[in-house]
C-alpha positions in Angstrom: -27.0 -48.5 -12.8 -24.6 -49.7 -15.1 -25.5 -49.9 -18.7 -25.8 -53.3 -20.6 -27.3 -53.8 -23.7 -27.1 -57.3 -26.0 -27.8 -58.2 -29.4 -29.6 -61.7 -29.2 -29.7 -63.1 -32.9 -31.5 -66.3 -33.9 -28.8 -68.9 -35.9 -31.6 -69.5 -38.6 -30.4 -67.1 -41.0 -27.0 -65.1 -41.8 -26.5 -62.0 -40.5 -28.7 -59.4 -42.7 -28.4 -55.3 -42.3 -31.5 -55.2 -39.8 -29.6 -57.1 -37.3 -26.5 -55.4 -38.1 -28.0 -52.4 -37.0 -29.5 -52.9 -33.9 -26.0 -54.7 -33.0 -24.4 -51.2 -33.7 -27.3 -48.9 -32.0 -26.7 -51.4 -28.9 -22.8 -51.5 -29.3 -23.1 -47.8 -29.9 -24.7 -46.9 -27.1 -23.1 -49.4 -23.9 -19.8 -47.7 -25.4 -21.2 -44.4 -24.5 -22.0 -45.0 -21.2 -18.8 -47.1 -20.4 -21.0 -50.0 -20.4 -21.1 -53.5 -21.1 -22.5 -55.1 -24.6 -23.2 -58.8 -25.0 -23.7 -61.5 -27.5 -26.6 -64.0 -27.0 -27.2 -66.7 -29.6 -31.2 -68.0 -29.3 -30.5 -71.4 -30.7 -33.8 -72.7 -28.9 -35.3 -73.7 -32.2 -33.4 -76.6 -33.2 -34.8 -77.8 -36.0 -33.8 -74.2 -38.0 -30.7 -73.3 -36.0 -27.6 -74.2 -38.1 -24.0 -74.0 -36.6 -23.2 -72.0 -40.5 -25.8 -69.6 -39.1 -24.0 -68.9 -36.2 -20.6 -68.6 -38.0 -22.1 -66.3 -40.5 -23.3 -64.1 -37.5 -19.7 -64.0 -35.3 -17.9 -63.6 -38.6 -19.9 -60.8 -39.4 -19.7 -59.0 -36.2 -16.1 -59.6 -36.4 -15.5 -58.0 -39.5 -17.4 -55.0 -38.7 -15.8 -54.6 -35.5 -19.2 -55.0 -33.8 -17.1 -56.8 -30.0 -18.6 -58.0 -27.1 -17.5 -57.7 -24.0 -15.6 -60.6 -21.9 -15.5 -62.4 -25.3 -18.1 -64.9 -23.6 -20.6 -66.3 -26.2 -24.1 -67.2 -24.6 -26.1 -69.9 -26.3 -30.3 -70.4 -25.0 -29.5 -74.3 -25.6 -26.8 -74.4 -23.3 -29.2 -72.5 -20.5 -32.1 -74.9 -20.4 -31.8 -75.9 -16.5 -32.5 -72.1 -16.1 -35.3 -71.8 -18.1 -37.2 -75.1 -16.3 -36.0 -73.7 -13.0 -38.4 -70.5 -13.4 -41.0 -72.3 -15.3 -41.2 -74.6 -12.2 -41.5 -71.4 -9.9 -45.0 -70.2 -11.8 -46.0 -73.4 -12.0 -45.7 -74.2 -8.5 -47.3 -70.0 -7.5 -50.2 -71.3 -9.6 -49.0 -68.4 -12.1 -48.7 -71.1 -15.2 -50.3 -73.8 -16.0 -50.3 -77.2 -18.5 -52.6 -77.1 -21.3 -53.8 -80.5 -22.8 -55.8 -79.1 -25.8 -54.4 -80.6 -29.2 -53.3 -78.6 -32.3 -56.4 -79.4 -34.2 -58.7 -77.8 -30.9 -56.0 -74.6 -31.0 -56.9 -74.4 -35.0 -60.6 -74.6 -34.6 -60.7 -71.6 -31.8 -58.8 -69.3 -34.0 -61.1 -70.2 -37.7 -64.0 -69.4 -35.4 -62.6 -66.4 -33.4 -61.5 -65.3 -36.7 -65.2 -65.5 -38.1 -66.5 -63.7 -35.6 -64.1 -60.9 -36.1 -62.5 -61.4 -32.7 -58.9 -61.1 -31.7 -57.0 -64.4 -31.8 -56.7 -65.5 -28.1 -56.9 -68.4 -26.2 -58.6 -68.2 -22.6 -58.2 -71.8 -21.1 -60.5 -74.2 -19.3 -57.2 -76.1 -17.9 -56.1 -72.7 -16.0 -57.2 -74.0 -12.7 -55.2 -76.9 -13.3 -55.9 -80.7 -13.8 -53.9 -81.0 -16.9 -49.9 -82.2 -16.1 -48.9 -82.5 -19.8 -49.1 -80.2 -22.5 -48.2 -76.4 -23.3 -47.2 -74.4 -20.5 -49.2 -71.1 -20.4 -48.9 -68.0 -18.6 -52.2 -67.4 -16.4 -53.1 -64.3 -17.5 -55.6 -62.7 -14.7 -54.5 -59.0 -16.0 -57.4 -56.7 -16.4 -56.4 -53.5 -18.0 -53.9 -51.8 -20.2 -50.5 -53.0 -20.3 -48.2 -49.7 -20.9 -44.4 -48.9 -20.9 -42.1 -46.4 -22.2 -40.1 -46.7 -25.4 -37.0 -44.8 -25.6 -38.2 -44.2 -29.3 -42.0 -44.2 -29.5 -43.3 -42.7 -25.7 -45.8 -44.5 -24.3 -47.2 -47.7 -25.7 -50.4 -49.6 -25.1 -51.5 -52.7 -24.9 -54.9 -54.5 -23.7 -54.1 -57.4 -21.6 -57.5 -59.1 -22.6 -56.7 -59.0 -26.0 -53.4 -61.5 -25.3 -55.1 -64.4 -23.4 -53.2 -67.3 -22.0 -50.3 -67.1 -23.7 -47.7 -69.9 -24.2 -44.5 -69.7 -22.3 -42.8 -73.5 -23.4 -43.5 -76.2 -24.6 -42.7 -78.4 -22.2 -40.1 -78.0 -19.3 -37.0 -78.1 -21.6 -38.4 -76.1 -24.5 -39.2 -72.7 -23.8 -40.6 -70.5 -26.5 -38.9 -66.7 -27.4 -40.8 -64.9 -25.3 -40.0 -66.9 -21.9 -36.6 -67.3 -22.5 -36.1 -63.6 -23.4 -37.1 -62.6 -20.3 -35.2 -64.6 -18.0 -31.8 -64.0 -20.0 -32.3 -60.4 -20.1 -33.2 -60.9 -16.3 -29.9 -62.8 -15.7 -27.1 -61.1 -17.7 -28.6 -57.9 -16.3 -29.7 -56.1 -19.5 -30.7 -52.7 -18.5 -31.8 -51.4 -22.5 -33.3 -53.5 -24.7 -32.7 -52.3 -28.2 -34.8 -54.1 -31.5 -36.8 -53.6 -34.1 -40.2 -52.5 -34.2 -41.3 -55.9 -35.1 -41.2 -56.8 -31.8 -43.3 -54.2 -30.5 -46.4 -56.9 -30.0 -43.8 -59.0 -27.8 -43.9 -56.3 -25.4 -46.5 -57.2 -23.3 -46.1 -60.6 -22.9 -42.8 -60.0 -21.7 -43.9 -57.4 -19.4 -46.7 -60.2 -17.9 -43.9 -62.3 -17.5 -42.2 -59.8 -15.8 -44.5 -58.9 -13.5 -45.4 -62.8 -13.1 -41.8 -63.2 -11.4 -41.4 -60.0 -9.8 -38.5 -59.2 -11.8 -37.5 -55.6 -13.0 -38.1 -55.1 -16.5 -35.2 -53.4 -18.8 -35.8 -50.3 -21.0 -37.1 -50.5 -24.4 -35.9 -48.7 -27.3 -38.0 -50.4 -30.6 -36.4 -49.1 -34.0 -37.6 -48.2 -37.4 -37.7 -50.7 -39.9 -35.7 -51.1 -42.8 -36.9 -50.6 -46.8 -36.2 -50.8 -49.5 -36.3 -47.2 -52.3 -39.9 -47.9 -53.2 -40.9 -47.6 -49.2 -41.7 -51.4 -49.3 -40.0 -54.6 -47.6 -36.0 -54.7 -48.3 -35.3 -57.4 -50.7 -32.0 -58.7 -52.4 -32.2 -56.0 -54.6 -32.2 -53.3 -52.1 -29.7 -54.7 -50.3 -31.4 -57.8 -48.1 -28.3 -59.9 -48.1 -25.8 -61.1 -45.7 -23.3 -59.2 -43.9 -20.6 -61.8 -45.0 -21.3 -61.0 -48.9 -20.7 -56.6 -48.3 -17.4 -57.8 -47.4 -17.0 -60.1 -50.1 -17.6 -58.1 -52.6 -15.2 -55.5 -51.2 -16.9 -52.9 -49.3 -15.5 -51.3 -46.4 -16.1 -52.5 -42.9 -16.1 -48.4 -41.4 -18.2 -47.2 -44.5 -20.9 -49.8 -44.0 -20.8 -49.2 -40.0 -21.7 -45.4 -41.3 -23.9 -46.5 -43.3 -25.8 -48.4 -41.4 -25.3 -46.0 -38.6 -27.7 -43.6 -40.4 -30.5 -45.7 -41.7 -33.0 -44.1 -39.2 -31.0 -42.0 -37.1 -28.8 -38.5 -37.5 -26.2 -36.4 -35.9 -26.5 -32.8 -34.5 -25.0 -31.4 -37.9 -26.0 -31.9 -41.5 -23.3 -34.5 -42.4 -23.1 -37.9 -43.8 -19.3 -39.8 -42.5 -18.8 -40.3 -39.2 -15.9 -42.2 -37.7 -16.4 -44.8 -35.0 -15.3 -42.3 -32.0 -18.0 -39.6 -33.4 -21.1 -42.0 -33.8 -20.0 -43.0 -30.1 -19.9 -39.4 -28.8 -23.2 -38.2 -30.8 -25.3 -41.1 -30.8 -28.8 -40.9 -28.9 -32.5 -42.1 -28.8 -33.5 -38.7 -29.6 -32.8 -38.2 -32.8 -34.0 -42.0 -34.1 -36.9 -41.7 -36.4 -40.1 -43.6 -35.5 -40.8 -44.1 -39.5 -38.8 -46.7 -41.9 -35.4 -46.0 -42.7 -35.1 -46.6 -46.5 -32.1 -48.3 -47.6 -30.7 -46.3 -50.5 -27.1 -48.8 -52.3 -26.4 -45.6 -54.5 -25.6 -43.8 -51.4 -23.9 -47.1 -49.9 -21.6 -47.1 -52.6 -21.2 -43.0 -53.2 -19.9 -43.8 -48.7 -18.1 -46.8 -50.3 -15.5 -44.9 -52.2 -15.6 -41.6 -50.2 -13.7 -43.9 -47.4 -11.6 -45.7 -50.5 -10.0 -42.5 -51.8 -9.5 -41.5 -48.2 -7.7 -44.5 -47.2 -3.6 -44.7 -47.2 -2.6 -45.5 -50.7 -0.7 -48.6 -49.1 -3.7 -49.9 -47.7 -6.0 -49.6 -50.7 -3.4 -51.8 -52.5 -3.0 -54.3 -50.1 -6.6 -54.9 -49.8 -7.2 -54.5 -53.9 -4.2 -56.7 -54.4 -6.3 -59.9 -52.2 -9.7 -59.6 -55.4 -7.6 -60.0 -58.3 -7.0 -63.5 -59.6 -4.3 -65.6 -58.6 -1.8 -65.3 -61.6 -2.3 -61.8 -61.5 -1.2 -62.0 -57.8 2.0 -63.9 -59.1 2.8 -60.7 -61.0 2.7 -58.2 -58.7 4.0 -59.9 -55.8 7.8 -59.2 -56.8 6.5 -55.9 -57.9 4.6 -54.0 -55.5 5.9 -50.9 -57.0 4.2 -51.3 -60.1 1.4 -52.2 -58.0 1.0 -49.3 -56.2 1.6 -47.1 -59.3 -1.6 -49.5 -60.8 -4.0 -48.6 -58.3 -3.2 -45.1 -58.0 -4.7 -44.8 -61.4 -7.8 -46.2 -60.5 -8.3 -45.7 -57.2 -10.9 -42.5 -57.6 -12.9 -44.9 -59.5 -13.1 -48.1 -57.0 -16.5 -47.9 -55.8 -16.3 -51.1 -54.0 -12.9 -53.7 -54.4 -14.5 -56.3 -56.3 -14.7 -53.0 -58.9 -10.4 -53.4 -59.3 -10.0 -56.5 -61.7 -12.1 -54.5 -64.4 -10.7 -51.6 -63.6 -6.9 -52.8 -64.1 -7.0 -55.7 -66.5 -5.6 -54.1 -69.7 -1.9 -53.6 -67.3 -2.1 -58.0 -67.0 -3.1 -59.1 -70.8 -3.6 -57.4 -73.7 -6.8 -55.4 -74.4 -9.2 -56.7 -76.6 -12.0 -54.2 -78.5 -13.4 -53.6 -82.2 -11.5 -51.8 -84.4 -14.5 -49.3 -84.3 -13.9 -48.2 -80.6 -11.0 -46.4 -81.9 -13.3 -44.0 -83.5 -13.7 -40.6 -81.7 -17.7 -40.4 -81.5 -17.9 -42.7 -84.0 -16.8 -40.5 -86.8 -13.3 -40.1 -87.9 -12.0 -41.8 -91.3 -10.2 -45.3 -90.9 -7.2 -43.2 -92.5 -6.7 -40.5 -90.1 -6.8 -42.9 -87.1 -3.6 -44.8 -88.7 -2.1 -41.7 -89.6 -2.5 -40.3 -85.8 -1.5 -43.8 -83.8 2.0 -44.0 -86.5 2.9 -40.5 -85.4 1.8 -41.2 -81.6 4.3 -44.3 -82.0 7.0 -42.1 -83.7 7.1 -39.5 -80.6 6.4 -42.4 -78.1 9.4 -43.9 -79.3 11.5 -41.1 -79.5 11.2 -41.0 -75.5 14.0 -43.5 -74.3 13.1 -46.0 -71.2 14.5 -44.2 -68.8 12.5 -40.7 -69.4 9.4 -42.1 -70.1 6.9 -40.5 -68.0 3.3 -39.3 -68.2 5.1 -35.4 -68.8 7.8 -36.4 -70.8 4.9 -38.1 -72.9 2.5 -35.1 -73.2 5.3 -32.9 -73.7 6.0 -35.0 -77.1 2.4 -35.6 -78.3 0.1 -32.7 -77.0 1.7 -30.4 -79.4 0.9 -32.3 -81.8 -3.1 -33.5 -80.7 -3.4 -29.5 -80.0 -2.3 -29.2 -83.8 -5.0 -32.5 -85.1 -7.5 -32.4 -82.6 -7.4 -33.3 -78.9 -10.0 -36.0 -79.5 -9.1 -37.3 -82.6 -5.4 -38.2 -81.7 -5.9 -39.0 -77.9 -8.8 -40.9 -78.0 -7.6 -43.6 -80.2 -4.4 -43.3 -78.2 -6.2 -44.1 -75.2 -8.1 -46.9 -76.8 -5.0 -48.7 -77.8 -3.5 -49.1 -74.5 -6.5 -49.8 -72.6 -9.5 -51.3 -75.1 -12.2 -49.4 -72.5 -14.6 -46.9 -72.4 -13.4 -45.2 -69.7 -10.4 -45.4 -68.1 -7.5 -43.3 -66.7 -5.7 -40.6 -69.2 -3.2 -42.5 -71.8 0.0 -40.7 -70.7 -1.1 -42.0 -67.2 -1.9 -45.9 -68.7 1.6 -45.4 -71.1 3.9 -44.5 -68.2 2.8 -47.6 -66.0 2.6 -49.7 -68.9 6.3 -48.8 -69.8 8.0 -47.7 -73.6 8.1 -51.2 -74.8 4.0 -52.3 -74.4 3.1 -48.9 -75.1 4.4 -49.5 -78.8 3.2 -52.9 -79.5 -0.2 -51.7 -78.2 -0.3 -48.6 -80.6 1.4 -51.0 -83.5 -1.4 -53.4 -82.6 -4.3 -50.9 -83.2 -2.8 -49.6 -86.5 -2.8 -53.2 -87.2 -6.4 -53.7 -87.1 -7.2 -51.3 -89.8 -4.8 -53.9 -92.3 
């Protein structure tokens, strides 16, 4: 049997991390087996389904490198002569039926089944037929459990009583999600069916309509859910948002593949990156966890800049170079040298790219910061500050243009800072060039800045103290 899995998203919402997922777990495992992955968009519901949606979704896929095979895109509106084609067939086997009861009849049989404490279901008086408009309902005459195997869970359980006679379309041209599922996993040939556990409950109705048609039914593989730290549903904070918006705020398409690659599942070995050929080669049902998979952004961005720093240096700045803003593009596009020298300094630091234009500011426009930042812990005299930065600027300037280096630097002013005080001379040093917190060392900054800034920076910050 050849393998073919799919990943069917609805175009009412942009691609989120839960259907990111189950993309890759499908992806994942066709490529195992030398199989066959598919994309099919379920744009039935047209009122919600928004052509943005579906942009979001391909774009996201893209990006991740998420591709499905024979590039063909499948769309449920564009397959709605199928769909009435094996709605006729039950209807015509007697197997499905019209149902003429309103909205407002539906209503009241739920408020009272829900009274009496009994499982929402409706068992219809137009079964035998006599009704030719309406919803078109599955006759369900299946007395017993319904049970199948989940590649995750064993077996699961269902009573067939408990599901009544369940809506298949709405009319001939509108099928509903669980109809339509079942004949286009029936036609493309999907032999696993890999989702989340929410749709568990859709089971066996799909398995009635299965058996309804004498068709096979694919294998099941129902994953954990995603939450958030606290155990409870993901929201925005956790980490609830589009696909589109990781990589717009500079994350890394591999990182968040092995990321995602882990929320619920492991490898053999005690290990946290993976590269796209070893998820491929380890990845199994097995060793999926049946509880929620908490989604934990610390440990996003800790993979985040584990696969920066790896990265060749070229790359990082190619791709840093694309989040700074466009006159600071102008600058370094003559000078990719001194762009390259820029982000080496920070690069340990870039947790995601959007981190870069805070992190590299101070080497486009001058630094701004109170006087009182140039205070080592707050506590040296307004005196000794000037009298270290003059005497930095004397040995800085004592170091001609075309020796000045971060060693050529410490070798002139660490003797000296050894002498006063590492902390008291470097830090305002530091300061000066940079006007941060934290920030590379200042013979790093002061050999990328170059002899001339580094002087009218230190000059600057005497300057403060009048």
């Amino acid at each position: 049997m050849q393998i073919r899995t799919r990943i069917a998203p609805s175009p009412t919402g942009m691609l989120h991390v839960g259907t990111a997922r189950t993309a890759l777990f499908s992806w994942l495992f066709a490529k195992q087996n030398k199989g066959e992955f598919v994309l099919r968009v379920e744009d039935t519901d047209l009122e919600r389904s928004d052509p943005r949606f579906e942009k979001d979704i391909i774009d996201g896929l893209r990006w991740l490198g998420i591709d499905w095979d024979n590039k063909t895109l499948y769309r449920q509106s564009e397959r709605l002569e199928l769909y009435e084609k094996f709605l006729k067939k039950l209807l015509e086997e007697k197997k499905a039926f019209y149902c003429s009861h309103s909205e407002e009849e539906l209503a009241r049989e739920r408020e009272e089944q829900m009274k009496r404490k009994d499982a929402p279901r409706h068992i219809c008086e137009w079964r035998e037929g006599g009704a030719n408009t309406g919803i078109i309902r599955l006759k369900n005459n299946f007395d017993g459990d319904i049970k199948f195997n989940d590649m995750i869970r064993g077996e699961i359980s269902f009573k067939a009583s408990l599901l009544g006679d369940f809506s298949l379309a709405k009319h001939l041209q509108a099928p509903l999600y669980n109809f339509a599922v079942v004949i286009d996993d029936y036609e493309m040939q999907i032999s696993h069916v890999i989702r989340g556990e929410d749709h568990i409950p859709n089971t066996p109705k799909q398995v009635l309509i299965q058996q309804a048609l004498n068709i096979p039914a694919p294998r099941y593989a129902h994953l954990p859910l995603i939450l958030g730290k606290d155990r409870s549903k993901m929201s925005k904070r956790d980490g609830a948002t589009s696909i589109n918006e990781y990589k717009k705020d500079g994350y890394v398409a591999d990182a968040l593949i092995n990321f995602i690659a882990l929320l619920g599942w492991h490898g053999r070995e005690d290990r946290e990156i993976f590269s796209r050929e070893e998820l491929v080669a380890e990845f199994s049902f097995e060793r999926i966890q049946k509880g929620g998979a908490v989604f934990d952004i610390d440990k996003l961005n800790w993979m985040n800049k584990e696969y920066i720093k790896s990265m060749d240096a070229r790359d990082v700045a190619k791709i840093a170079a694309d989040f700074l803003p466009t006159e600071w593009r102008e600058i370094i596009k003559n000078n990719e040298k001194l762009w390259t020298r820029i982000i080496d300094l920070v690069r340990d630091r870039i947790v995601k790219f959007s981190d870069v234009p805070e992190f590299v500011d101070y080497f486009f426009q001058n630094p701004f910061y109170p006087k009182e930042m140039l205070r080592w812990k707050g506590k040296q005299n307004a005196s000794d500050i000037v009298r270290h930065l003059n005497k930095i600027n004397d040995l800085a300037d004592s170091v001609l243009d075309s020796n000045f280096t971060k060693e050529n630097l410490e070798k002139e002013i660490m003797p000296y800072a050894e002498k006063e005080g590492r902390g008291d001379v470097l830090w305002p040093f530091r300061v000066s060039l940079c006007g941060k917190q934290h920030s590379p060392g200042p013979f790093e900054m002061a050999a990328v800045l170059g002899r001339s800034e580094v002087l009218t920076r230190v000059k600057s910050a005497v300057a403060l103290f009048g």
